[in-house]
ROSE-4610 file (N, C-alpha, C; in Angstrom, 1 decimal, always signed):
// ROSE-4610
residu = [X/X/X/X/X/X/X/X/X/X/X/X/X/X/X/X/X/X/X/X/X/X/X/X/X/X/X/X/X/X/X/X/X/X/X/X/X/X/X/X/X/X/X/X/X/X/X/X/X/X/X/X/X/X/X/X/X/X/X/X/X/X/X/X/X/X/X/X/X/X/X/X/X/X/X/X/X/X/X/X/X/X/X/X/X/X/X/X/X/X/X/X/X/X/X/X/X/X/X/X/X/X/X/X/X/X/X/X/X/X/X/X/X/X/X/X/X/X/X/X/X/X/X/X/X/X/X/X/X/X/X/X/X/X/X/X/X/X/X/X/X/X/X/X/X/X/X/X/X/X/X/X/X/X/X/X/X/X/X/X/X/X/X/X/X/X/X/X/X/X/X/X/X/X/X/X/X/X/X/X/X/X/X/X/X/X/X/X/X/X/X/X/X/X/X/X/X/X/X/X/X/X/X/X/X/X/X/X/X/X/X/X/X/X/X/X/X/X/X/X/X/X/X/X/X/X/X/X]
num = [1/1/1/2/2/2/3/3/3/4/4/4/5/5/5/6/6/6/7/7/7/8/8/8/9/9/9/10/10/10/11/11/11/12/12/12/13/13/13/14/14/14/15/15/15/16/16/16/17/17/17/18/18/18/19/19/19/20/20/20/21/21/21/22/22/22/23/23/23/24/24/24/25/25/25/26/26/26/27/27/27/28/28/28/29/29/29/30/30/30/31/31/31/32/32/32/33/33/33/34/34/34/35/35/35/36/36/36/37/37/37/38/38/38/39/39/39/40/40/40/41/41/41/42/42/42/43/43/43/44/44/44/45/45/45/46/46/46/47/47/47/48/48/48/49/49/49/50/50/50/51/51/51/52/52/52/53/53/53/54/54/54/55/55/55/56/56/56/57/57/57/58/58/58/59/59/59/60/60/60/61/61/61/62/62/62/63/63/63/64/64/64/65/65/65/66/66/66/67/67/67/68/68/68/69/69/69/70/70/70/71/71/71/72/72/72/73/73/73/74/74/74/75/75/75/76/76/76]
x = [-3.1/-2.2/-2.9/-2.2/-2.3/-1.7/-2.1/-1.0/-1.0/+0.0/+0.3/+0.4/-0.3/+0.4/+0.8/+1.9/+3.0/+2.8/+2.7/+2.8/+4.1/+5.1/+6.6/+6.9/+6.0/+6.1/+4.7/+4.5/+3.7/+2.1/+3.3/+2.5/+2.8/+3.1/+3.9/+3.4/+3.0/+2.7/+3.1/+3.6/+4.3/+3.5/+3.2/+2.8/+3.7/+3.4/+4.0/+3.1/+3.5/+2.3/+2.9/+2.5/+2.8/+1.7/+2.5/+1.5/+2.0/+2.5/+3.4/+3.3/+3.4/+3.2/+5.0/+5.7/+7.3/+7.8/+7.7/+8.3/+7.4/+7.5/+7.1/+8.1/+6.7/+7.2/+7.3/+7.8/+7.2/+6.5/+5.3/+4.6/+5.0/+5.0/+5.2/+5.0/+5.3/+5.0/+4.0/+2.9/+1.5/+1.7/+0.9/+0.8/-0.7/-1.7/-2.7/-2.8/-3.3/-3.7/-4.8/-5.6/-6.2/-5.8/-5.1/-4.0/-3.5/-2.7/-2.2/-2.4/-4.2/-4.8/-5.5/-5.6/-6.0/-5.2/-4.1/-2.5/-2.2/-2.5/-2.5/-3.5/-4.5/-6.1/-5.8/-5.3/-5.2/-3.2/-2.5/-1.3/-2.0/-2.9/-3.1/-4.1/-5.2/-6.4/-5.1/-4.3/-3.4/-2.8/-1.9/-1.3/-2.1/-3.1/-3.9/-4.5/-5.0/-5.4/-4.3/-3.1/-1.6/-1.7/-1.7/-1.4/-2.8/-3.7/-5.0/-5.0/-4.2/-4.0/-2.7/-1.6/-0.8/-1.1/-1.6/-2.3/-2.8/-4.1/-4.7/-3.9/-2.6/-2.0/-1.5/-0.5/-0.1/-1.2/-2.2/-2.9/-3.4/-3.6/-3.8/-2.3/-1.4/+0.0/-0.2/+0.1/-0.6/-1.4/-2.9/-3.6/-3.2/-2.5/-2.2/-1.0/+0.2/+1.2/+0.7/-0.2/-0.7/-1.6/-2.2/-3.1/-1.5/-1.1/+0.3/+0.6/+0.9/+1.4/+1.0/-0.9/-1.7/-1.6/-1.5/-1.8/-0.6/+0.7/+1.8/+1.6/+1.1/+1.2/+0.3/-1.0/-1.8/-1.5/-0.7/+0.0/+0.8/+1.9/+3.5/+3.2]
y = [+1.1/+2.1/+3.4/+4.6/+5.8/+6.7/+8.3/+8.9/+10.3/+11.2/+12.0/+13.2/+14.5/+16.0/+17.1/+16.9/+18.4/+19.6/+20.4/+21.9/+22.2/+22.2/+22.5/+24.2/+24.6/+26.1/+26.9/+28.4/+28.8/+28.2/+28.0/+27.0/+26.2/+25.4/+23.8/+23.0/+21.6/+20.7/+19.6/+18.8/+17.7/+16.4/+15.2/+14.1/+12.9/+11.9/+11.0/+9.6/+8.4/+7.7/+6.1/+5.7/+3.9/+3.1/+2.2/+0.4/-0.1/+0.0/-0.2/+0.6/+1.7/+2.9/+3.1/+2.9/+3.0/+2.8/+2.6/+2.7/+4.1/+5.1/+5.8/+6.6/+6.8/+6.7/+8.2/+9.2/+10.5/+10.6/+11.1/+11.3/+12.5/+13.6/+15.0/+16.4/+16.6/+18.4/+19.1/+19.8/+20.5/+21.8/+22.4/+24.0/+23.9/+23.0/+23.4/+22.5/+22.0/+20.9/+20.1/+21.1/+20.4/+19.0/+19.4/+19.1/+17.9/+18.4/+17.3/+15.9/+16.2/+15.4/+14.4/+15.0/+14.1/+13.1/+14.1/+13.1/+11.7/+12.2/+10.8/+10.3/+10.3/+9.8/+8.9/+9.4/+8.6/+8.3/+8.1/+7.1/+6.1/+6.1/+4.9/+3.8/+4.7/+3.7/+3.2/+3.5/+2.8/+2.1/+2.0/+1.8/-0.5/+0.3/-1.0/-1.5/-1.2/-1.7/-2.6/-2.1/-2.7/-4.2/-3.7/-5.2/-6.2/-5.5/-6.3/-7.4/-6.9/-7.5/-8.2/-8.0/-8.6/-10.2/-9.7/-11.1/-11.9/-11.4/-12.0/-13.1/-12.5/-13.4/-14.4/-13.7/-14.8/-16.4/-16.1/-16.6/-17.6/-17.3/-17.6/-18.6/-18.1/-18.9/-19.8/-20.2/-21.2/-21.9/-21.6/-22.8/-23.7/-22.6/-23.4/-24.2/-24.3/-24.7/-26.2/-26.0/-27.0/-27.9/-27.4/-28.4/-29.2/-28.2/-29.3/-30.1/-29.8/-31.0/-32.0/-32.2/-33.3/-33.5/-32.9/-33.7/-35.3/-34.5/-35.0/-35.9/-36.0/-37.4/-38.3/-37.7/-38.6/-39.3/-38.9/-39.3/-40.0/-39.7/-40.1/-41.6]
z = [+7.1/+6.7/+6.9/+7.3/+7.9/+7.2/+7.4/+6.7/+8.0/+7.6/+8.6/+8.3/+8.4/+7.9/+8.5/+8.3/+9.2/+8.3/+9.2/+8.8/+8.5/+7.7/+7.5/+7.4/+6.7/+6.5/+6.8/+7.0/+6.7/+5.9/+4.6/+3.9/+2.7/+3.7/+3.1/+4.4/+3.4/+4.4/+3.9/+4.9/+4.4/+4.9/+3.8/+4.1/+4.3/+5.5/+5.2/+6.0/+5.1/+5.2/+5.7/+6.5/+7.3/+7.2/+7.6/+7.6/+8.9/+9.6/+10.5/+11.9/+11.8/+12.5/+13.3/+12.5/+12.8/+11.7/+10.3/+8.8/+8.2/+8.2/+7.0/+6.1/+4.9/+3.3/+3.4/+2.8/+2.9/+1.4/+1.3/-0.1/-0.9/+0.2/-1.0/+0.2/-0.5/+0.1/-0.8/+0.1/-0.7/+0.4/-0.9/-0.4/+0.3/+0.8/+1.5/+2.3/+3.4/+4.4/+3.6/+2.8/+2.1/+0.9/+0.0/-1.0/-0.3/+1.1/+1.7/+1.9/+2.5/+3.2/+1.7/+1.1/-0.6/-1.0/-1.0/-1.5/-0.1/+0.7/+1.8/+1.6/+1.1/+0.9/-0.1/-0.9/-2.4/-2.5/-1.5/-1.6/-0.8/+0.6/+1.0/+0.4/-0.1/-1.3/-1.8/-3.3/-3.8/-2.8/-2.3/-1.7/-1.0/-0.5/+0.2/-1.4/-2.7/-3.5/-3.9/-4.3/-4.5/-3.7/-2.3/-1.4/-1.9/-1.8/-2.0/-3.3/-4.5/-5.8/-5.4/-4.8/-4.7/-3.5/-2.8/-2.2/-3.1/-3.6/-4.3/-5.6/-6.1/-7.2/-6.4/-5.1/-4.4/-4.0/-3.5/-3.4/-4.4/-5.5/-7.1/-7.4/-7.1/-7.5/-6.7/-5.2/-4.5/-5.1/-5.2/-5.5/-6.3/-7.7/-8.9/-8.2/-7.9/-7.5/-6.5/-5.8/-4.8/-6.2/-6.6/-7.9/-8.8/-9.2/-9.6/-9.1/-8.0/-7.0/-6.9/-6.8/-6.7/-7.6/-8.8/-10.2/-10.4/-9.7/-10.3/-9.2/-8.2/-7.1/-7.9/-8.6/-8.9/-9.9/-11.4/-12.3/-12.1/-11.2/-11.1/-10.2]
């Protein structure tokens, strides 16, 4: 995931941020390139921590779900 910042005004910059590089999110509009570049810094950290925990449960639901499974072959 990436992020992107346009100069919109004098001074306004606008961020907008993808995983994809053909879906983006817009994050916000900042009064410095600096500001900008933070706020895309810290939507994509979140952003990839988000997916990273959500794998991980997925992952976690699987195992359990596949251990059921054997359990109930081995029972049934």
């Amino acid at each position: 995931m990436h992020w992107s910042v346009q100069r919109v005004t004098n001074n306004l910059f606008s961020v907008s941020a993808t995983s994809d590089g053909v879906d983006y999110t817009h994050v916000g509009n900042y009064r410095s390139v600096e500001d900008a570049n933070r706020a895309g810094r810290r939507f994509v950290s979140v952003r990839a921590h988000e997916q990273g925990h959500n794998s991980h449960e997925r992952a976690e639901a699987d195992v359990h779900q596949q251990g059921s499974l054997t359990s109930s072959a081995l029972h049934g």
